[in-house]
N, C-alpha and C positions, 0 to 999 in steps of 0.2 A: 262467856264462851270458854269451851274447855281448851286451853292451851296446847296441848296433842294433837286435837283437831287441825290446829293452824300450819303444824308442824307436817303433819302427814298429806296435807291437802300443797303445801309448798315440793316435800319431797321429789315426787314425779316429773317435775320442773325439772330439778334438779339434776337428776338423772338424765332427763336429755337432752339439757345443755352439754352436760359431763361428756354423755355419748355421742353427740355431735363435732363436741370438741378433738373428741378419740379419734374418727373417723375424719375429719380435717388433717388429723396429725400425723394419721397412718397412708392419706394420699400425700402430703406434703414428702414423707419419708421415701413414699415410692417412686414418686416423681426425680426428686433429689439422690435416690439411689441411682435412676436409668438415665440420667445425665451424667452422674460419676462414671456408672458405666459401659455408657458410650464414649465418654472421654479415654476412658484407661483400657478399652477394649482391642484390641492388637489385630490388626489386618490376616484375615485370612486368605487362602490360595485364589478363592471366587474374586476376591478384594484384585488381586495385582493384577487378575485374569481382565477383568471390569477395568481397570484401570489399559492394559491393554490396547482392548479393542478399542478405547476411546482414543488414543495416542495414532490407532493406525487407519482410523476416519479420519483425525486433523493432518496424517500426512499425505492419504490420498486428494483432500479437498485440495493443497495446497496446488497440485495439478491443473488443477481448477483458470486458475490466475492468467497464464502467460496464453493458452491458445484463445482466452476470452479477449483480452485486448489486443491479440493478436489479430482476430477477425476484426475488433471493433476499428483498429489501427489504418488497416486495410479499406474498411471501409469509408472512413475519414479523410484519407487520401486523396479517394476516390472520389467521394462529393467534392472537395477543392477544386481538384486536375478539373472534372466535369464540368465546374462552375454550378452547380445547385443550389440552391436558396438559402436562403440565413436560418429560415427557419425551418428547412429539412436537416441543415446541419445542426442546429441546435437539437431539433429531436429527438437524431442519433446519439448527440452529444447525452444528451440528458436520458435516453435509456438505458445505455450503457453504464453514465454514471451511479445510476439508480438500482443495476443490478451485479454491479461490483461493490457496492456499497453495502448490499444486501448479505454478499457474498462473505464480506470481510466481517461483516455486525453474527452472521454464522459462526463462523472460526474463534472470533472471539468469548461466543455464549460458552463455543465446545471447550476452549480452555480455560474457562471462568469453573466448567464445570468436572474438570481435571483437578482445577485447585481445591475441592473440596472431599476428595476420594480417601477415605479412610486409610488405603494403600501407602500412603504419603509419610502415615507415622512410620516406616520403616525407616530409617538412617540413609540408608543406600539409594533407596527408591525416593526419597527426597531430594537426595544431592543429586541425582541422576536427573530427575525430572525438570528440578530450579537451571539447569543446563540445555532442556531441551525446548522449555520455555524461552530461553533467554536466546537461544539461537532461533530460535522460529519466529520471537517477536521482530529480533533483527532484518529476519527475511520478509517479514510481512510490510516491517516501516520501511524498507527500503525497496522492495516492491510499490508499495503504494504512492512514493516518493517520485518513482520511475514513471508511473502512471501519470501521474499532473504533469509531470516538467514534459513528457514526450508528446501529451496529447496539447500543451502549449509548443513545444516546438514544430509540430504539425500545422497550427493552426498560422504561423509565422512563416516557416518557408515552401508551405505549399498552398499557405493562404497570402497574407502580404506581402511576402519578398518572392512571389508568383510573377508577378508582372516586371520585376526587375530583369528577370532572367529570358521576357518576351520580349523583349525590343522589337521594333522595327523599323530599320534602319530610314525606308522607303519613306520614314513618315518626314516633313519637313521640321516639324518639335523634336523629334525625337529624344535632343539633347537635352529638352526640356521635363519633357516626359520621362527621362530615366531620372534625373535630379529628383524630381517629384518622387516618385517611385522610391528610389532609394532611402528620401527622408522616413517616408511613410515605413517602409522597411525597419530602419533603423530606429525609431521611434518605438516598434512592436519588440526590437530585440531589447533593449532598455529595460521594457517592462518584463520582460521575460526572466531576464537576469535577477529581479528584485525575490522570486520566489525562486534560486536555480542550485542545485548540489554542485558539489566542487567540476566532477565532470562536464554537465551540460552548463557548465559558467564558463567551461575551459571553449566548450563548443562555441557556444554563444558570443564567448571573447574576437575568435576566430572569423567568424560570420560575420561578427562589426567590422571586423579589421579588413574583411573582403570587400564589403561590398562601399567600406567608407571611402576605399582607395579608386573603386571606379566608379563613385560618385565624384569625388573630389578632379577627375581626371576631363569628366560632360562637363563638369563647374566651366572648369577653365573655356570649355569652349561656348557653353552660356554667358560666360562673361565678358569673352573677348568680342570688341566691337566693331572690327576691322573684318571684313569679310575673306580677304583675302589669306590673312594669319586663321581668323576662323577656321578655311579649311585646313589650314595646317594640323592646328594642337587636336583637332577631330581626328585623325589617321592614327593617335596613339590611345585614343580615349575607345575607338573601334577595336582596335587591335588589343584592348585589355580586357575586354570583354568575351572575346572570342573561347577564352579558358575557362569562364566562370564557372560552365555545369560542371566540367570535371574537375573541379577545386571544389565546388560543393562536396559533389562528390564524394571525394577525397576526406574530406572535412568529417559528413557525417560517418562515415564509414571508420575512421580513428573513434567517432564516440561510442558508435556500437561496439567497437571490440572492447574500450573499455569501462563499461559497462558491465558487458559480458561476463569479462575478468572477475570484477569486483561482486557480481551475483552468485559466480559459480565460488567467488572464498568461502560468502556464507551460506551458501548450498551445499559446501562441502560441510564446512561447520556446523550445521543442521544435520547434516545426513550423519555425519559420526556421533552426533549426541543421538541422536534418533537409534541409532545402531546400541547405543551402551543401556540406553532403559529399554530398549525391546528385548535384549539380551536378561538384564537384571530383573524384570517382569517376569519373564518366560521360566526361568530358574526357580522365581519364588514359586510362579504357578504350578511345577510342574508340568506346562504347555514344550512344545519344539521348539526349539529355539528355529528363529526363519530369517533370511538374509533379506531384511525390508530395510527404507529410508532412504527411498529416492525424491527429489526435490521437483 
């Protein structure tokens, strides 16, 4: 066999492995170039614009939050006061949990999807942003935080310690039946404390201390076994109860304000971070600058 033969019948091989090889090497290089140059690519005007509008849906949503459990609140109440079922309140329970949960699993996609915005490589627009993040997450865990402890302290003093505050005097137990009651009471406020923020612990501390003192007060006249002292130590155990709604009252009404207090710090704290990257957006965009960042 002629030697040349073998040689020219190989070549064409040759060649297109060679030129397969080229053509692997010149995607490889393209691909490796458009990842350099999307890393090293500098935010343009659309970039801070986009970034923006996305900052001024997560501070509208945040809107969101307080009239939903606000309604849900109300209506919670309500099934208690009413006496409605276990399982109409749970329903409630569980819709509401189900579409603030929803709400919140929202909010966080929106700013999973803020941390990825080209806009970010700027210095400014970073340092702005890591701030408006860190105040908004503040807002949201302590929101969410407001939500469990409040819809447990609902379900305690206008569910369990419901019947402590309904005496009736007329009944011949009575004295036995608020003892009861109040166990039952203070039992629910225990457990409430195990999950409760410094506030509603302050509440909660409050609440035991009320109602331990005019349980402790029926005790005595459950215990006493003399009829005649019986009705004695009763005239002050009656007479201690006479204040209890407006010491409730009283009670919860110190939590709500501070509460209140401590939401509007980082509502403010949100709002002026909210205020400096809508400012710093707005300038790179060349957009108006607009008085937003309400909580």
């Amino acid at each position: 066999m002629d030697p040349t033969s073998i040689t020219q019948e190989k070549n064409p091989k040759r060649i297109a492995i060679i030129a397969a090889g080229a053509i692997l090497l010149g995607i490889i290089i393209v691909a490796v170039w458009s990842l350099v140059a999307a890393a090293t690519a500098q935010p343009a005007k659309n970039d801070f614009a986009h970034l923006d509008n996305q900052r001024k849906v997560v501070d509208i949503s945040m809107d969101a939050y307080d009239p939903m459990f606000t309604e849900f609140s109300a209506a919670y109440q309500t099934a208690y006061s009413e006496e409605q079922s276990s399982d109409d309140r749970k329903a409630l329970k569980e819709s509401f949990t189900q579409e603030y949960k929803d709400e919140m699993d929202i909010s966080k996609q929106r700013i999973k999807a803020m941390d990825g915005s080209v806009a970010l490589k700027n210095q400014q627009v970073h340092k702005d942003y890591a701030a408006f993040k860190t105040a908004y997450t503040e807002v949201a865990n302590y929101t969410d935080k407001y939500v469990h402890i409040s819809t447990s302290i609902i379900e305690v003093i206008v569910g369990s310690c419901r019947n402590v505050t309904k005496l009736e005097v007329s009944d011949k137990d009575h004295a036995e039946k608020f003892v009861k009651a109040s166990n039952e009471c203070l039992a629910k406020l225990a457990d409430a404390k195990k999950t409760s923020t410094s506030s509603s612990k302050t509440l909660l501390t409050r609440l035991e201390k009320l109602f331990t003192e005019r349980r402790d007060e029926f005790k005595k006249v459950v215990d006493e076994k003399d009829e005649s002292r019986r009705e004695l130590v009763k005239i002050p155990a009656l007479l201690s109860i006479l204040t209890i709604n407006d010491e409730l009252k009283s009670i919860q009404t110190e939590y709500e304000t501070d509460v209140n207090k401590q939401f509007k710090s980082l509502s403010d704290k949100f709002d002026s971070a909210n205020k400096t990257l809508s400012k710093t957006l707005s300038r790179l965009s060349g957009s108006k600058v607009t008085q937003e960042g309400k909580v």
